[in-house]
C-alpha positions as CSV (number, residue, x, y, z in Angstrom):
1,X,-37.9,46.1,-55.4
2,X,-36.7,48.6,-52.7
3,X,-33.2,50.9,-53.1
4,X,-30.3,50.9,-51.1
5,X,-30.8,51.5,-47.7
6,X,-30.8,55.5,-46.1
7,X,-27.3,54.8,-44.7
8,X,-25.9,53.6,-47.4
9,X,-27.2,56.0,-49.8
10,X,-25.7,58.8,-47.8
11,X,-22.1,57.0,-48.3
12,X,-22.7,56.7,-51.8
13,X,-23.5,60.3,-51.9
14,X,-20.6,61.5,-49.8
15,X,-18.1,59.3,-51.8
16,X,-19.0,60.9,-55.0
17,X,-18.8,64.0,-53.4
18,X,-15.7,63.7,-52.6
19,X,-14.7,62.1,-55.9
20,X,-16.0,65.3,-57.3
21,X,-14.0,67.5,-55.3
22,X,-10.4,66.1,-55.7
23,X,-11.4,66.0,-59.6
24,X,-12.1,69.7,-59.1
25,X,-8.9,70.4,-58.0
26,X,-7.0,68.3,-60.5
27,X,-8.6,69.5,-62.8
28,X,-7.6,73.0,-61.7
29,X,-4.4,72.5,-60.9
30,X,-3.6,71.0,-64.8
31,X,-5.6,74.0,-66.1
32,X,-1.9,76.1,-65.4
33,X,-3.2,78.0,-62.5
34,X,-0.8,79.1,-60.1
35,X,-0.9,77.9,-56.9
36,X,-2.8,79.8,-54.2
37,X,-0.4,81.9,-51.8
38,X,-0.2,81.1,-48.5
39,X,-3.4,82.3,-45.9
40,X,-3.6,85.6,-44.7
41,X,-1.9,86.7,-41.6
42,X,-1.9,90.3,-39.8
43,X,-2.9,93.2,-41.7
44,X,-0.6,94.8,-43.5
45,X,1.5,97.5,-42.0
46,X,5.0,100.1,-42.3
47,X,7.8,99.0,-40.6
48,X,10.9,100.8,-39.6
49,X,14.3,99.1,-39.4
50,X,14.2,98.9,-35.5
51,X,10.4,97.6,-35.7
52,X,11.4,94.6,-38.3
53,X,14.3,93.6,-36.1
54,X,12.2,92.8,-33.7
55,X,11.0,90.0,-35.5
56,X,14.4,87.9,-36.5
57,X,13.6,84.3,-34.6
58,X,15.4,85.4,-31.6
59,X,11.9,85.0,-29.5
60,X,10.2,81.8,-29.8
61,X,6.6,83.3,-29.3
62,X,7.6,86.2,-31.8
63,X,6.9,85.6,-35.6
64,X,9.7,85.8,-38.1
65,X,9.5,88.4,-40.8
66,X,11.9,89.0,-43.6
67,X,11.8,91.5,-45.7
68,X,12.7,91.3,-49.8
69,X,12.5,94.2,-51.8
70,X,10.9,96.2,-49.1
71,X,8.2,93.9,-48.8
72,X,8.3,92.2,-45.7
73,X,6.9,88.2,-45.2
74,X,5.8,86.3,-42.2
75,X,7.9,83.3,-42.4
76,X,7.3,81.7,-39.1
77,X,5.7,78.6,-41.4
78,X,9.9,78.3,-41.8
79,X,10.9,78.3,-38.9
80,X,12.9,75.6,-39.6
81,X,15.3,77.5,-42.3
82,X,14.6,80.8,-40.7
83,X,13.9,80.5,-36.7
84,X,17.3,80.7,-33.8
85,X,19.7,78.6,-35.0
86,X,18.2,77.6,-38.6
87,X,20.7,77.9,-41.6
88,X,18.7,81.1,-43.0
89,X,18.6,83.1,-40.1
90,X,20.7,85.6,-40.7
91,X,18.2,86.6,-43.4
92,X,16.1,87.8,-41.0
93,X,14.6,90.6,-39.2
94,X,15.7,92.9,-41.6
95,X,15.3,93.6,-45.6
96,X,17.5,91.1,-47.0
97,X,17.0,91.8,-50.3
98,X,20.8,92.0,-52.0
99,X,21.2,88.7,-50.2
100,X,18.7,87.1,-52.0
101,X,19.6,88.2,-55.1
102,X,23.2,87.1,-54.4
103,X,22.1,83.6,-52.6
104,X,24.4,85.3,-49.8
105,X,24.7,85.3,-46.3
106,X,27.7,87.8,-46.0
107,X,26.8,90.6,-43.4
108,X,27.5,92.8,-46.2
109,X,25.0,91.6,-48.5
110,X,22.3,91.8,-46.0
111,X,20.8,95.4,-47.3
112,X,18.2,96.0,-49.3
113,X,20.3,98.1,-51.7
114,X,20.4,96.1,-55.5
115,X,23.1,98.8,-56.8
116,X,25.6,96.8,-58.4
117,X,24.0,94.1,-59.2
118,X,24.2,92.2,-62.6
119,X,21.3,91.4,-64.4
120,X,21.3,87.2,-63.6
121,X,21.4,88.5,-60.0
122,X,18.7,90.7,-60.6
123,X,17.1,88.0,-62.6
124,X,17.2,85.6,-60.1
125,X,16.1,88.0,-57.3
126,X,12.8,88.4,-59.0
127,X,12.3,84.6,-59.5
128,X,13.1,83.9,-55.5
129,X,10.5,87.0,-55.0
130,X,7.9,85.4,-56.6
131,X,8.6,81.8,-56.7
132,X,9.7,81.2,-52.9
133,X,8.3,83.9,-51.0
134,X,5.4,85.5,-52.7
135,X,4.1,81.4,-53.1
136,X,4.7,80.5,-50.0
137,X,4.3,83.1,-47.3
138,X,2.0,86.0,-46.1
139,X,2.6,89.7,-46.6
140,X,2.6,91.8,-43.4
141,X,3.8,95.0,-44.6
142,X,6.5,97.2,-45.9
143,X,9.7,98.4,-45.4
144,X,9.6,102.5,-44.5
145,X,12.2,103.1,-46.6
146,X,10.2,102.5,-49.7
147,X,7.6,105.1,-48.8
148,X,9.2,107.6,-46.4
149,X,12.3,109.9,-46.7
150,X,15.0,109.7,-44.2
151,X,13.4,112.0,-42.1
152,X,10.3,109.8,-41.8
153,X,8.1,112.6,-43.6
154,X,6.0,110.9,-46.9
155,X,7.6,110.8,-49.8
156,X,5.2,112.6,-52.4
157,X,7.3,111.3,-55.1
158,X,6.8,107.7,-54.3
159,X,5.1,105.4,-56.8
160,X,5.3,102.0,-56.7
161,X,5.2,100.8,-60.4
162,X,8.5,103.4,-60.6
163,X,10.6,101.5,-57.7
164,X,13.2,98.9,-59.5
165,X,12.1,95.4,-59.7
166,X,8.2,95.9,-58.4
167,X,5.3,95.4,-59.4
168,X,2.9,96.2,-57.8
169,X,0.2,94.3,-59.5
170,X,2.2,91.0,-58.5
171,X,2.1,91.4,-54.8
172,X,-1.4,91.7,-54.3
């Protein structure tokens, strides 16, 4: 008696492959692991106000960054919420962060300064960070501000794990 033939063997094998893959993944996405963020873009650089603006949907061959608490996120996969035109746009280009917080897009709230806030704004800021963009799009940088003083010299005194609402262990 002779076994299936070479062709149809390699099916066989190639289907169970498969079949073992996808079960794989199930099987890791039940397991409560979070899911992967979003590829890799440009390495990670300081951005000044001027530089970021650069990069608020205006151009169609520019990417789109945002910035939210003074980490700034490639969001040209959203163009479609954040790009010329797109509800969202205002958010752009700059450090939008009291915006988020406050689900606003008053000119006024789009500033990266969180004084004033209550704590379900701050509470919700935090969730958005982490939830929406950390999930779902590539960090390309930071915001000067967090690391510089006004006059652009280092700030000796800067540590991360001290700045409100960061953590750095959670970006990275």
């Amino acid at each position: 008696m002779t076994g299936p033939a070479p062709g149809r063997r390699l099916r066989w094998l190639a289907a169970l492959a498969l079949v073992l893959a996808l079960a794989a993944g199930l099987l890791a996405a039940g397991a409560g692991q979070a899911p992967r963020p979003a590829e890799r873009g440009p390495p990670v650089r300081l951005f000044t106000e001027e530089e970021l603006a650069r990069y608020g949907g205006e151009e169609e061959d520019q990417p789109i960054y945002m910035a939210v608490k003074g980490v700034v996120f490639d969001i040209t996969s959203g163009k479609e919420f954040y790009g010329r035109g797109a509800p969202y746009n205002a958010l752009t280009g700059k450090d939008s962060t009291r915006g988020v917080a406050k689900m606003s897009l008053d000119p006024a709230d789009l500033t990266h300064d969180t004084t004033g806030l209550t704590s379900e704004e701050l509470e919700s800021l935090d969730d958005v960070f982490t939830k929406v963009y950390k999930a779902k799009y590539p960090i390309v940088g930071y915001t000067a501000r967090r690391i510089l003083n006004e006059d652009g010299s280092p700030n000796l005194d800067f540590k991360p794990e001290d700045q409100p609402h960061f953590d750095i262990k959670d970006e990275f």
